[in-house]
C-alpha positions in Angstrom: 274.2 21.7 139.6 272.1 18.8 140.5 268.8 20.7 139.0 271.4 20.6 135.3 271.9 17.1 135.7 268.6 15.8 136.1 267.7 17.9 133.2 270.0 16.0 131.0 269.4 12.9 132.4 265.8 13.2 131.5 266.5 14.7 128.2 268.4 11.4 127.6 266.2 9.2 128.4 262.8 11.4 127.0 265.4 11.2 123.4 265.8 7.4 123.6 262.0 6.6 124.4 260.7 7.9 121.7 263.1 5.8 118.9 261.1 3.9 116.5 262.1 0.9 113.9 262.3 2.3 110.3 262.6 0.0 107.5 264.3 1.1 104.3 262.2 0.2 101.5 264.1 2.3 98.8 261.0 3.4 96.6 262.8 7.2 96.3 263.8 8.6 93.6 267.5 8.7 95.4 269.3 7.0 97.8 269.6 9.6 100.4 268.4 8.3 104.2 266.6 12.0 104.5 264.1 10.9 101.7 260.6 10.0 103.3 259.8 7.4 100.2 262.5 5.4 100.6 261.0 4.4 103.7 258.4 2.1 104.3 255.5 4.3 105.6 257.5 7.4 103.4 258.4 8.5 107.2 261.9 9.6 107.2 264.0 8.1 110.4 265.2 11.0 112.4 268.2 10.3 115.4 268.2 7.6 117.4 266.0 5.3 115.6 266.5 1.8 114.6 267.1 1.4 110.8 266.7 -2.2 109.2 267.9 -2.6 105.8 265.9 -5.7 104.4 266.7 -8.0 101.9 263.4 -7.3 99.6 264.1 -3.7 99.3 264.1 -1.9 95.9 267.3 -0.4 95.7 270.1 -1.5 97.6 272.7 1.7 97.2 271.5 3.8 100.7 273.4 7.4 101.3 273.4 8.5 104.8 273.2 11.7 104.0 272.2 13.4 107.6 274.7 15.6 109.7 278.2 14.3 110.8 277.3 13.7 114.3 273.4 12.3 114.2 273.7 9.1 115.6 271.2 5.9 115.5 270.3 3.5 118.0 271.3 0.6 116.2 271.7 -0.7 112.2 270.4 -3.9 111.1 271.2 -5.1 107.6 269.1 -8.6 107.0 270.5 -9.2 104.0 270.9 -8.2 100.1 274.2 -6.3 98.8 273.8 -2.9 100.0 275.9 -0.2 99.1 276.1 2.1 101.8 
């Protein structure tokens, strides 16, 4: 039992080390949060990464359209009037 819950303690922590700031830049042709060009770097985010939505972005509508239960470390929305 102990063996299990070091494993997930490390799987935890090994998930969260490795999440990365990605900036929405919107220069897709959609909205959808899956679509690499929308991001700056055309690097999708994938979970647990920090998303900024800035306010020099070139399309402010943004669909999260991942899975029901992918989660992200944190949302930042500096300013603009996004449409998510």
């Amino acid at each position: 039992m102990k063996t299990l819950l070091v494993a997930v303690i490390l799987t935890i922590c090994s998930s969260s080390a490795f999440a990365t700031v990605r900036t929405w830049d919107g220069g897709g042709a959609d909205t959808n949060w899956q679509t690499a060009a929308n991001w700056t770097g055309d690097v999708a985010p994938v979970a647990n990464d920090d998303l900024v939505f800035p306010v020099s972005a070139a399309q402010f509508a943004a669909n999260n359209n991942f899975g029901f239960f992918t989660t992200f470390s944190s949302i930042t929305i500096e300013g603009g009037t996004y449409t998510l």
